[in-house]
DRENGU-517583 format. One record per residue (C-alpha): residue number from 1; residue in three letters; z, y, x. Coordinates in Angstrom, 1 decimal. Each point is the difference from the previous one (the first is absolute). Layout:
# residues N
SITE,nr,rest,z,y,x
SITE,NUM,Ala,Z,Y,X
...
//
This chain:
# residues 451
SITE,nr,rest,z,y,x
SITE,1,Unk,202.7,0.1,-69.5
SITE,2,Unk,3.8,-1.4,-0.2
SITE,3,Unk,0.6,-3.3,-1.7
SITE,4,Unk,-0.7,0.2,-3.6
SITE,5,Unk,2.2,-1.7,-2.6
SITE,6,Unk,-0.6,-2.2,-3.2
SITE,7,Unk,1.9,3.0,-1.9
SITE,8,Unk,-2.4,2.5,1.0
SITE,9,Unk,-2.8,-1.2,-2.0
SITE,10,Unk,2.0,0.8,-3.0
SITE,11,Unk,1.3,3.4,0.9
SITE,12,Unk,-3.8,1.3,0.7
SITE,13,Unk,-1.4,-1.4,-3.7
SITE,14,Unk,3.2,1.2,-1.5
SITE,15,Unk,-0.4,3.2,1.4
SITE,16,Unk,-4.0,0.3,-0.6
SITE,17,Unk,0.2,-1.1,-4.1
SITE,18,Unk,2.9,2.4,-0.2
SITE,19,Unk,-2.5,2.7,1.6
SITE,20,Unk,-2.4,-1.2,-2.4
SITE,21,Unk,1.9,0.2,-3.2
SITE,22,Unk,1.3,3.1,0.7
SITE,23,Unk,-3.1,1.5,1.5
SITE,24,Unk,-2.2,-1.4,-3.5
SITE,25,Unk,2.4,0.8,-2.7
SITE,26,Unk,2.9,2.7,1.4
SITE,27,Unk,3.2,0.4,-1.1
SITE,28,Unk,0.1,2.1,-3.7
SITE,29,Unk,2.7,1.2,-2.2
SITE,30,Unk,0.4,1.8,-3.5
SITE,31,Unk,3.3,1.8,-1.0
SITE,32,Unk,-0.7,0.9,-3.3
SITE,33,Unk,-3.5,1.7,0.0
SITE,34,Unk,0.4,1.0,3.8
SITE,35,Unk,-1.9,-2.2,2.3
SITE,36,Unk,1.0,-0.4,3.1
SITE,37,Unk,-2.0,-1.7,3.2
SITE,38,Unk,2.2,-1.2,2.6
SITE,39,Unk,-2.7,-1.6,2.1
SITE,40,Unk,-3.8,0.6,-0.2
SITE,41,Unk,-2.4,-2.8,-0.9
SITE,42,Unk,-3.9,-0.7,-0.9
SITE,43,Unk,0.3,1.5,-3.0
SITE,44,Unk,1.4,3.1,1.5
SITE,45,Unk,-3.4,0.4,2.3
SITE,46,Unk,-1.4,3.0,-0.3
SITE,47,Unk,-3.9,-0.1,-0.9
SITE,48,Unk,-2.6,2.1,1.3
SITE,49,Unk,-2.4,2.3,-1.7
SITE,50,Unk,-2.9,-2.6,0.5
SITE,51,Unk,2.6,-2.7,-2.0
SITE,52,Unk,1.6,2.2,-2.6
SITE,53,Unk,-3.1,2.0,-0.7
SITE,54,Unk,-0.3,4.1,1.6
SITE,55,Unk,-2.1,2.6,1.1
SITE,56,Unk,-0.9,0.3,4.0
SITE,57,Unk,-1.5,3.4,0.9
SITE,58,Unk,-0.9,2.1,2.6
SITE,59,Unk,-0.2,4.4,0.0
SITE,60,Unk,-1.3,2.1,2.6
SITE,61,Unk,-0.6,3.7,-0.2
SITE,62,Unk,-3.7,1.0,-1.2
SITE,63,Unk,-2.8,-0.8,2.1
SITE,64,Unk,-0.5,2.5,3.5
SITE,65,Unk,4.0,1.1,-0.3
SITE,66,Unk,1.9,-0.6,3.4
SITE,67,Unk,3.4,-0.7,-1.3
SITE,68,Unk,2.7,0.3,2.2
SITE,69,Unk,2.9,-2.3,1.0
SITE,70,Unk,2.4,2.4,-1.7
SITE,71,Unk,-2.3,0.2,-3.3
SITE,72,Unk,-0.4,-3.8,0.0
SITE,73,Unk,4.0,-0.3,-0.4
SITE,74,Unk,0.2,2.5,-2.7
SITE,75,Unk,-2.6,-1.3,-1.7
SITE,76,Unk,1.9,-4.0,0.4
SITE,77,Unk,2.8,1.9,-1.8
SITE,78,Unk,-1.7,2.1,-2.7
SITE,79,Unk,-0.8,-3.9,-0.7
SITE,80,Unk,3.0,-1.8,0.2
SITE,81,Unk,1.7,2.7,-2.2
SITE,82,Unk,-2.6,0.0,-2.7
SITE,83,Unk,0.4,-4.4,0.1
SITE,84,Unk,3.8,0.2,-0.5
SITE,85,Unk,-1.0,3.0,-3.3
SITE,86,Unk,-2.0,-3.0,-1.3
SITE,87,Unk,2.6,-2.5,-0.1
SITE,88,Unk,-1.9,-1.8,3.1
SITE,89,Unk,3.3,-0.6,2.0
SITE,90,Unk,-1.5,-3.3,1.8
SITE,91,Unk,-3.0,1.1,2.3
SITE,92,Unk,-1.0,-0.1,3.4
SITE,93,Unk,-1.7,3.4,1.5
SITE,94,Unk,-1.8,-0.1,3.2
SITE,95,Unk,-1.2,3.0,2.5
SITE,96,Unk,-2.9,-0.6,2.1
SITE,97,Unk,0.0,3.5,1.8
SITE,98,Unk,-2.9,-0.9,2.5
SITE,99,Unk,-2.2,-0.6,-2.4
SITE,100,Unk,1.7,2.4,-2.7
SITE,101,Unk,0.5,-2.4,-2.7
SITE,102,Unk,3.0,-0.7,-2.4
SITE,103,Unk,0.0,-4.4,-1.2
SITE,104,Unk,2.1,-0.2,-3.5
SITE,105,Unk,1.3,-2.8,-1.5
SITE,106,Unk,2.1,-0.4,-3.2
SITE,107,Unk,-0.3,-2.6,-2.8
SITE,108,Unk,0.1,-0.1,-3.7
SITE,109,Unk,2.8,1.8,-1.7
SITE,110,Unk,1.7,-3.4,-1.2
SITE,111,Unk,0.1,-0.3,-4.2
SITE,112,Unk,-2.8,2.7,-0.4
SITE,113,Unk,-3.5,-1.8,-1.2
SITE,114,Unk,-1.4,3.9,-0.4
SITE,115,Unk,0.7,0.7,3.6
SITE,116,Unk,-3.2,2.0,1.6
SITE,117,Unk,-0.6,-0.6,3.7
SITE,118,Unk,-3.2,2.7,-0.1
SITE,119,Unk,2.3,2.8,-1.9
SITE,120,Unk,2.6,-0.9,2.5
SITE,121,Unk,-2.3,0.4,3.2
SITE,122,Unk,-1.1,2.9,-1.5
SITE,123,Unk,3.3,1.9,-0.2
SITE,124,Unk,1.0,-1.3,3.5
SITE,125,Unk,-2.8,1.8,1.6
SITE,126,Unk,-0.2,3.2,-1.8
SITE,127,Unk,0.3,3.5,2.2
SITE,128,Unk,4.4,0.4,-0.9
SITE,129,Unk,1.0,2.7,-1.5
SITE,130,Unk,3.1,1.4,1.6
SITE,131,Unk,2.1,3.0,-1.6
SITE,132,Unk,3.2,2.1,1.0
SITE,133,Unk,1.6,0.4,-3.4
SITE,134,Unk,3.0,2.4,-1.3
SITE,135,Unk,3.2,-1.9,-0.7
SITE,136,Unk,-0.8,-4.1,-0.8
SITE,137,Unk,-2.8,1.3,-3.0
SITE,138,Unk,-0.8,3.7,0.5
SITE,139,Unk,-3.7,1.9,0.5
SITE,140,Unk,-1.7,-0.9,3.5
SITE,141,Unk,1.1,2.0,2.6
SITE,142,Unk,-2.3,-1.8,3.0
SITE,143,Unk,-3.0,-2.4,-0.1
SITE,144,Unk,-1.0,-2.4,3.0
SITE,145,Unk,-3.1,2.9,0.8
SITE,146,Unk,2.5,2.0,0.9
SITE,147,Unk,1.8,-2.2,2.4
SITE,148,Unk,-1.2,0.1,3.9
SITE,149,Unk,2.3,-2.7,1.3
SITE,150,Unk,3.3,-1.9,-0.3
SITE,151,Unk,1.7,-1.7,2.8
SITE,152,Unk,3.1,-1.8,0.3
SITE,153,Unk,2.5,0.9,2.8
SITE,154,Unk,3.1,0.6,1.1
SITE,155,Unk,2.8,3.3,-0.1
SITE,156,Unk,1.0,0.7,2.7
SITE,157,Unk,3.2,1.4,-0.5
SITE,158,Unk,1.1,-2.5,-2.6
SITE,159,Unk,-1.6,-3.2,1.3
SITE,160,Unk,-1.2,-0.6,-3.3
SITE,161,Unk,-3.4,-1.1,-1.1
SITE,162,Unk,-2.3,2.1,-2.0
SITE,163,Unk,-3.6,0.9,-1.0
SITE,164,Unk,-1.6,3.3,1.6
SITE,165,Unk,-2.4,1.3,-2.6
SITE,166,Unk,-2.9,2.7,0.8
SITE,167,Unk,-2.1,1.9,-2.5
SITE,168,Unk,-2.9,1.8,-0.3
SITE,169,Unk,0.1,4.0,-0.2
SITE,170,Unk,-0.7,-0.5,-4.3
SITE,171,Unk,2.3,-2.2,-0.2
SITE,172,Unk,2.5,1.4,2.5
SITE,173,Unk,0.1,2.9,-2.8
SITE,174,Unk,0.2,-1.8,-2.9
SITE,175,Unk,3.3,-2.2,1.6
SITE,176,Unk,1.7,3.3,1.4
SITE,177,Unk,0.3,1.5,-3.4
SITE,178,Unk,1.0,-3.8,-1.9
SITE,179,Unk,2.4,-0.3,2.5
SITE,180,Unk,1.6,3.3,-0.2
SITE,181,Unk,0.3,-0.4,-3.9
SITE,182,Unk,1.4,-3.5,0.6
SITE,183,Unk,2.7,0.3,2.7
SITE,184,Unk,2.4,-2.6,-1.0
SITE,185,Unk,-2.4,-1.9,-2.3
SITE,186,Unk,-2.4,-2.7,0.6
SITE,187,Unk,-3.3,-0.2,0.3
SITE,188,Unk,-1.3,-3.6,-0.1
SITE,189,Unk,-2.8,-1.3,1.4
SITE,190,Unk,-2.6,-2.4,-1.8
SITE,191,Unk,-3.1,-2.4,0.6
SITE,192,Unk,-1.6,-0.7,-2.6
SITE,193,Unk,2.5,-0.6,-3.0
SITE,194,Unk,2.9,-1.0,2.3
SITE,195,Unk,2.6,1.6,1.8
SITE,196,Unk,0.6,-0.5,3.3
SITE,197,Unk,2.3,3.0,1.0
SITE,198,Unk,2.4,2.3,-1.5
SITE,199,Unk,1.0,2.4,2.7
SITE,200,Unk,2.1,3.2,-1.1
SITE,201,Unk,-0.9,3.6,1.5
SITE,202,Unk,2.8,0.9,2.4
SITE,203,Unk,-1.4,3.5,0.3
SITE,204,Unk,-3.6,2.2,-0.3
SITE,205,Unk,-2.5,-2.0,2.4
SITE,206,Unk,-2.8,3.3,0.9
SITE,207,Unk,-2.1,-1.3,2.6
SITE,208,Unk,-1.1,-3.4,-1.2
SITE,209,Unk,2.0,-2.1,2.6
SITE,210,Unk,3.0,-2.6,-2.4
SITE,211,Unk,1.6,-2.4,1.1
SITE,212,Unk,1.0,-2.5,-2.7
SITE,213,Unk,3.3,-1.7,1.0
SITE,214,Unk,2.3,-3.1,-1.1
SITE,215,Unk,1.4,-2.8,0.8
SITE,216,Unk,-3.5,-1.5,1.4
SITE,217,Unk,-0.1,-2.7,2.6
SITE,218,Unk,-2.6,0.3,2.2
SITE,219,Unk,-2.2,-2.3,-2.0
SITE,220,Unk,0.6,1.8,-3.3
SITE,221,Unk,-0.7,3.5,1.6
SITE,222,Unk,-3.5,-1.2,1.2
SITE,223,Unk,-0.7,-1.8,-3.1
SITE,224,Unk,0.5,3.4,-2.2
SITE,225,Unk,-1.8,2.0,2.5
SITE,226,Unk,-3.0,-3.1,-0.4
SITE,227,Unk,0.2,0.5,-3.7
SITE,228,Unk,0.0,3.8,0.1
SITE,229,Unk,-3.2,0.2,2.6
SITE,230,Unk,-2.0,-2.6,-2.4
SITE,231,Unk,0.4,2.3,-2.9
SITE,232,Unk,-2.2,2.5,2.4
SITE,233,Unk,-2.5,-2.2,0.9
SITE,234,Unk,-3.0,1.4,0.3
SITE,235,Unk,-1.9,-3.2,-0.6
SITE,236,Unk,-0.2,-2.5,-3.4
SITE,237,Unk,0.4,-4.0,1.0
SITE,238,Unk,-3.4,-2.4,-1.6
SITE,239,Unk,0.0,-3.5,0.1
SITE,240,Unk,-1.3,-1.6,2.6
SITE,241,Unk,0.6,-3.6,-1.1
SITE,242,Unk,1.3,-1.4,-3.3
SITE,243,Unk,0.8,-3.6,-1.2
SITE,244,Unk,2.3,-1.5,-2.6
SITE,245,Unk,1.0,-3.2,-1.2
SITE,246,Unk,1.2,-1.3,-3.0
SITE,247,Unk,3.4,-1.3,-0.1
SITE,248,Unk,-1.2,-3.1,-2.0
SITE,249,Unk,-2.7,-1.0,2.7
SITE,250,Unk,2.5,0.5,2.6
SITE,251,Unk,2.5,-2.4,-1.5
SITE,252,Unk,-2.6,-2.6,-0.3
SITE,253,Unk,-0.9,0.3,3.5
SITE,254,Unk,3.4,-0.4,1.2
SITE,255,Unk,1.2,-2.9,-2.4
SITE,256,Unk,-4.1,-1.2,1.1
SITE,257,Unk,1.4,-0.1,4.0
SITE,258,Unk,3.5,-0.8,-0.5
SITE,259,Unk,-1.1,-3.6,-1.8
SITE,260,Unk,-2.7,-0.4,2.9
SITE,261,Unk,2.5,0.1,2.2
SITE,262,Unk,2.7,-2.5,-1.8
SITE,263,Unk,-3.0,-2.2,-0.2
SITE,264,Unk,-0.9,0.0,3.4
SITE,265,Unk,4.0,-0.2,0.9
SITE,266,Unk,0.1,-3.6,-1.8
SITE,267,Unk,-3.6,-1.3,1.1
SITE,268,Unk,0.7,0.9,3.8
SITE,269,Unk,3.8,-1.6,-0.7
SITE,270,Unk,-1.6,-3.4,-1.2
SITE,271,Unk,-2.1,0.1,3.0
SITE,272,Unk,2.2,0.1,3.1
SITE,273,Unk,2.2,-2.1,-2.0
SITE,274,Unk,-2.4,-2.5,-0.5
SITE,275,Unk,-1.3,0.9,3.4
SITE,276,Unk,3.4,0.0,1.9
SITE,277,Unk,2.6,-1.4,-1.9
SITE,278,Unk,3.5,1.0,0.9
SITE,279,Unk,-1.0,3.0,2.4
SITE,280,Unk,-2.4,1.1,-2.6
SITE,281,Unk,3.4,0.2,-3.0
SITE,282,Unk,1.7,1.8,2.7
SITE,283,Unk,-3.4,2.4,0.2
SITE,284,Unk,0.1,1.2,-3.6
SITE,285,Unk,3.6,0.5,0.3
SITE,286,Unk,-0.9,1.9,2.8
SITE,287,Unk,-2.9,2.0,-2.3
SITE,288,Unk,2.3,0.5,-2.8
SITE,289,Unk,2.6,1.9,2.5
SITE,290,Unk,-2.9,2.0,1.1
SITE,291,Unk,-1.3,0.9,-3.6
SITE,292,Unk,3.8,0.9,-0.8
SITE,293,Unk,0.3,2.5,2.9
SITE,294,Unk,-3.1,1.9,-0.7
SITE,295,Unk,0.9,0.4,-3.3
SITE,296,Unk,3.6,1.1,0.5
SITE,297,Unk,-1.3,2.4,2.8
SITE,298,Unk,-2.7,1.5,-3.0
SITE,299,Unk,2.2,0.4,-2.8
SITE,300,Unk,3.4,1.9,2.1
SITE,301,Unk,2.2,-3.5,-0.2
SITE,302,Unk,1.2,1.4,3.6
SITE,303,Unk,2.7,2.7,-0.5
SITE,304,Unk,-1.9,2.6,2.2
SITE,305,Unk,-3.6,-0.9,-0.4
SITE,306,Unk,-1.8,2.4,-2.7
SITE,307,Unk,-2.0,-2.1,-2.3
SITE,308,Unk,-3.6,-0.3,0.8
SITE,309,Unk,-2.8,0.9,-2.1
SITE,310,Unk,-1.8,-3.3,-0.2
SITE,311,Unk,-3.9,0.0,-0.3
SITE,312,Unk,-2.5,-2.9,-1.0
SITE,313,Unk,-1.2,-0.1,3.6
SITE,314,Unk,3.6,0.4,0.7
SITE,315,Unk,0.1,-3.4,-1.6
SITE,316,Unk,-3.1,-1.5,1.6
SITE,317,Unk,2.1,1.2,3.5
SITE,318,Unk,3.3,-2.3,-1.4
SITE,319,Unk,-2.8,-2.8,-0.9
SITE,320,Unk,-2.0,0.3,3.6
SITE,321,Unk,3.8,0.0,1.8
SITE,322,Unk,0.5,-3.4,-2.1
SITE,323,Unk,-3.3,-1.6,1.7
SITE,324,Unk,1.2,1.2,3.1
SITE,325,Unk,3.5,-1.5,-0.8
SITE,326,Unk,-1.8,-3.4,-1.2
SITE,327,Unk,-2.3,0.2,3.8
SITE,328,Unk,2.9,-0.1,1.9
SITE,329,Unk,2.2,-2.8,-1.6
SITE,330,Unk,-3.6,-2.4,0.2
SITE,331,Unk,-0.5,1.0,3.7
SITE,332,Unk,3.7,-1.3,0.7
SITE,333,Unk,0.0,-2.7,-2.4
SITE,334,Unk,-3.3,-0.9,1.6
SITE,335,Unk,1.5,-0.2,3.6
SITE,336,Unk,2.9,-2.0,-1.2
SITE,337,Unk,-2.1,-2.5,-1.3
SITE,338,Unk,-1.9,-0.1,3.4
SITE,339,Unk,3.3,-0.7,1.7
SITE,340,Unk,0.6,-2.8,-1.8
SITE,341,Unk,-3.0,-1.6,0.4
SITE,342,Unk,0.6,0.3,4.3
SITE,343,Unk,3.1,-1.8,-0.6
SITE,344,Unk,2.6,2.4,-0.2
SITE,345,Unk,3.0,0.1,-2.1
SITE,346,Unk,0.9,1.9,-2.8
SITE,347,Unk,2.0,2.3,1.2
SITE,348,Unk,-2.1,0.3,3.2
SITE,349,Unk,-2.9,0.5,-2.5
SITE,350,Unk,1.2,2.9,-2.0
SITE,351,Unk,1.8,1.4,3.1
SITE,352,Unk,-3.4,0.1,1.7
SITE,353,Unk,-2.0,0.9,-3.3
SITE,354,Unk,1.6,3.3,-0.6
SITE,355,Unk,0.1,1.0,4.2
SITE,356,Unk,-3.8,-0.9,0.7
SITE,357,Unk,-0.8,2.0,-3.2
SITE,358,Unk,2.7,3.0,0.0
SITE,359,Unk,-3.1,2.3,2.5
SITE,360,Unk,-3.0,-0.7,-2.1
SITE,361,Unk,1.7,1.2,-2.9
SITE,362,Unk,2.0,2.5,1.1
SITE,363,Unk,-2.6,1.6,1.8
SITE,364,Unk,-2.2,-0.2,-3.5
SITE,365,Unk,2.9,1.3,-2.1
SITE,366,Unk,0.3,3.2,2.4
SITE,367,Unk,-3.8,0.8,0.2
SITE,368,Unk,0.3,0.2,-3.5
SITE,369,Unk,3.1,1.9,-0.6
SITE,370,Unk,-1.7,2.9,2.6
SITE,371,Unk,-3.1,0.2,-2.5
SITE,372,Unk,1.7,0.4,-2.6
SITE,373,Unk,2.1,2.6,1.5
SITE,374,Unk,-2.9,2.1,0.9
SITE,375,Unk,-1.4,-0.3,-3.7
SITE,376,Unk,3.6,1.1,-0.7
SITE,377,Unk,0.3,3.0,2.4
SITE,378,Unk,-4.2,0.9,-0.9
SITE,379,Unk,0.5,0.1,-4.3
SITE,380,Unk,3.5,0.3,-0.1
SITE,381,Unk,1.6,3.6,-1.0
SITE,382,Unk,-0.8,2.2,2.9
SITE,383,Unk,4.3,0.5,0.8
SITE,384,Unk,0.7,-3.5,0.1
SITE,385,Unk,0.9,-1.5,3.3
SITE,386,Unk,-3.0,-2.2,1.0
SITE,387,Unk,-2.3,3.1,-1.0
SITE,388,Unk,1.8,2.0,2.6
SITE,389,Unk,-0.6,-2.6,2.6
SITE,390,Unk,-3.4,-0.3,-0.2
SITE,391,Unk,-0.7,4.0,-1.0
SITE,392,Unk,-1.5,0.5,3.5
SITE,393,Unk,-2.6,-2.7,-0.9
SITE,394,Unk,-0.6,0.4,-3.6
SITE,395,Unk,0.0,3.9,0.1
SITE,396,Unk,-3.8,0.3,1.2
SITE,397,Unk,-0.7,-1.8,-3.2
SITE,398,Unk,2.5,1.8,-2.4
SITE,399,Unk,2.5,-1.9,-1.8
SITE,400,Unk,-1.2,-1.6,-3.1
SITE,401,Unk,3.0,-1.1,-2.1
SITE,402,Unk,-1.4,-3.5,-1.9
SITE,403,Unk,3.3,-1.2,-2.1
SITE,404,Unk,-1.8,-3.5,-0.7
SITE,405,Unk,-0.8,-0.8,3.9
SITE,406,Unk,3.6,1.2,0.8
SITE,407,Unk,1.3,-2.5,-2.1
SITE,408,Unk,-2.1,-2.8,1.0
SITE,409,Unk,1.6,1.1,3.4
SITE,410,Unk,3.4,-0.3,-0.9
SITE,411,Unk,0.1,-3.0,-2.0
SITE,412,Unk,-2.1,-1.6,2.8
SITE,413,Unk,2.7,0.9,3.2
SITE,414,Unk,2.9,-0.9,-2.9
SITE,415,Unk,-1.7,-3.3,-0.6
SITE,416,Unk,-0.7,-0.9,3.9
SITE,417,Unk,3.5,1.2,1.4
SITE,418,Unk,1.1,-2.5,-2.8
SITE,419,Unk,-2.3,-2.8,0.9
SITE,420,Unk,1.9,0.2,3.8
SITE,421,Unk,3.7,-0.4,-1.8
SITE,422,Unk,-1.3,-2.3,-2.4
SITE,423,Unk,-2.9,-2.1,1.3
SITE,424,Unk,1.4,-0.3,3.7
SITE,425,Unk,3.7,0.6,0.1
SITE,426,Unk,1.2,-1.4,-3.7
SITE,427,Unk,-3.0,-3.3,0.3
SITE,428,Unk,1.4,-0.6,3.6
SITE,429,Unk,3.7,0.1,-1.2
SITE,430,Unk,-0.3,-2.0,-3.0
SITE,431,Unk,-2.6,-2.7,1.4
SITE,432,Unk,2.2,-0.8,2.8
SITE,433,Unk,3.0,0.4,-2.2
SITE,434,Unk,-1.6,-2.7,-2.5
SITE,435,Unk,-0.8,-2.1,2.7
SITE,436,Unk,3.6,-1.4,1.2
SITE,437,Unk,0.2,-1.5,-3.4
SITE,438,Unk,-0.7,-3.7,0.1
SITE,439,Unk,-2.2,-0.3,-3.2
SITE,440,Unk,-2.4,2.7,2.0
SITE,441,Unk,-0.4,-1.9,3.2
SITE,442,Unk,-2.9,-1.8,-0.9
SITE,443,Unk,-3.3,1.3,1.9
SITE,444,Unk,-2.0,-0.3,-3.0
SITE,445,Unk,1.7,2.7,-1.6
SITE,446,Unk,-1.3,2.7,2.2
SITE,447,Unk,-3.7,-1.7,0.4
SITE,448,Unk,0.5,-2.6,2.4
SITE,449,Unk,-1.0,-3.2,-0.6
SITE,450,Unk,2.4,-2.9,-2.1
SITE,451,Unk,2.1,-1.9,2.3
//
């Protein structure tokens, strides 16, 4: 490392409380009644089911039915359709299609003490009830019975994407002689009690073969033709597993944790302290920098990091990252002190601390960051990166999306990869910064013994 100056120690804490203070508290405005959030703090986190109280469930289709891949995927949609018709906007839905399972997620409607999770499981996994209607409110024209499939694709001569739709011979009948009635009308399509198509009759369709067309990217075309094949499922979803948790239980938890961990902050800061004078100050400068980037990398404080969905054992993963954080500051702090005792000199003490110590903890920070990768890739949504890495691994078990475990995971790789910048590069910078000062030049300072 080049020659540090007495300046730098300055810079690095200036820039680590600002972190802090910005990553804690954000940056909040009102004009008027119009809040506005300029950058996202603590209080901006967004809480998981198991904090803010929800429901977790899992469907599958009745026992001795073979569902296929295609089925599964309607059937995710029939879901996600009837969530968003209950207000549920914030949920997380899950397909395990090797072992033909469907995890949901959502959490207490927010202001609602009547709110019932059973009633609302119940509705989710109901057999849907799809209709073809006349006009946006007209008699049924179609029911999902008499659909045989729907398929999203592309025309050929306009380059446009649309959704192929095949009947069966009763139905086939029924459609030729709506459509003929309704040329230059609509006839919207409906699952449940929502619309999720109005397409209008271009001319008489006789042999059961439509094709519905718009505007459709290629992700809404296959989402319609997901929603349309659900409403023929030949199969009703049951509850395989069901939990809830109350919202007040939750909050307790988290407020239980969150003071744990404050409490442990301050008694492991007194320690090292006590323990290492000078190099343990700059250590729980070091931790505070740490703490700061894991929250600002949880609650979206970076411009184009999403905010993260924090769990409680996504807080016991920040928590376990700060032990790790505290390990590596004592293993160096230790070493310098052993330098001192051989006779060497300040500088050639910390110099040498952080070197002889830089492998052992590297090494241990990486070994760590890979496991929690894995836990990552194994519970995390089955599209996410770290999922499609290890597929080849993971797919003889089936994927088995765990929301808790992949938050532990990410708040355990956010805490480590800040324990390097922190606990390695911003100690080593600010401990040899420090030590060019003449007040800090005495040996006892960092452990050594009074001149």
């Amino acid at each position: 490392m080049k020659k540090v100056g007495k300046p730098t120690f300055f810079v690095v804490l200036a820039l680590i409380v600002v972190l802090a203070g910005l990553s804690f508290f954000g940056i909040h405005a009102s004009y008027g009644d119009i809040p506005s959030t300029y950058i996202k703090g603590a209080g901006d986190i967004r809480w998981g089911i198991d904090i803010r109280g929800g429901v977790d469930v899992t469907f599958s289709p009745e026992e001795g039915y073979d569902a296929t891949d295609d089925e599964m995927a309607a059937a995710e949609s029939i879901i996600k359709v009837r969530l968003v018709s209950q207000n549920i906007t914030d949920s997380e839905v899950y397909t395990d299609y090797n072992r033909d399972r469907i995890i949901v997620r959502f959490p207490w409607k927010e202001g609602e003490t009547d709110f019932n999770p059973e009633k609302a499981v119940k509705e989710l996994g109901e057999t849907a009830l799809l209709t073809f209607r006349e006009n946006m409110d007209g008699p049924v024209v179609l029911e999902g019975k008499d659909v045989e499939s729907a398929t999203a694709g592309m025309d050929q001569e306009t380059g446009q994407y649309i959704v192929q739709l095949k009947l069966k011979p009763e139905g086939a009948q029924a459609f030729s002689e709506a459509t003929g009635r309704l040329v230059g009308q609509t006839i919207s399509i409906w699952m449940d009690e929502t619309n999720i198509s109005a397409p209008t009759v271009n001319s008489q369709i006789p042999n059961g073969e439509a094709q519905i067309t718009g505007r459709f990217t290629a992700e809404e075309a296959k989402a319609l033709a997901d929603k349309i094949n659900g409403g023929a499922l030949p199969f009703k979803l049951v509850t395989e597993n069901y939990s809830s948790i109350s919202p007040t239980l939750g909050m307790d938890a988290r407020d239980a944790m969150v003071t744990a961990g404050i409490i442990a902050f301050i008694l492991v800061s007194i320690y090292i302290i006590a323990l290492y004078r000078l190099p343990g100050v700059i250590a729980c400068i070091a931790l505070l920098g740490q703490v700061a980037g894991s929250i600002a990398c949880i609650s979206g404080f970076f411009p184009n990091a999403p905010s993260f969905t924090l769990t409680l054992p996504g807080i016991a993963g920040i928590i376990l990252s700060i032990g790790m954080g505290v390990d590596a500051n004592v293993i160096t702090s230790e070493r310098i002190k052993e330098e001192l005792r051989i006779g060497k000199t300040i500088d050639g003490a910390v110099d040498s601390g952080f070197q002889r110590t830089f492998s052992a903890i590297f090494d241990g920070n990486i070994t760590t960051i890979i496991v929690a990768g894995v836990l990552m890739g194994a519970f995390g949504p089955p599209g996410s990166i770290l999922a499609k890495i290890l597929a080849p691994i993971f797919s003889w078990f089936g994927p088995s999306a765990t929301g808790a475990v992949y938050s532990f995971g990410f708040t355990l790789v956010v805490g480590v990869i800040f324990n390097l910048l922190m606990g390695v590069l911003a100690s080593r910078l600010m401990l040899k910064s420090i030590s060019k000062f003449k007040a800090f030049k005495k040996p006892w300072l960092y452990g050594g013994a009074k001149a």
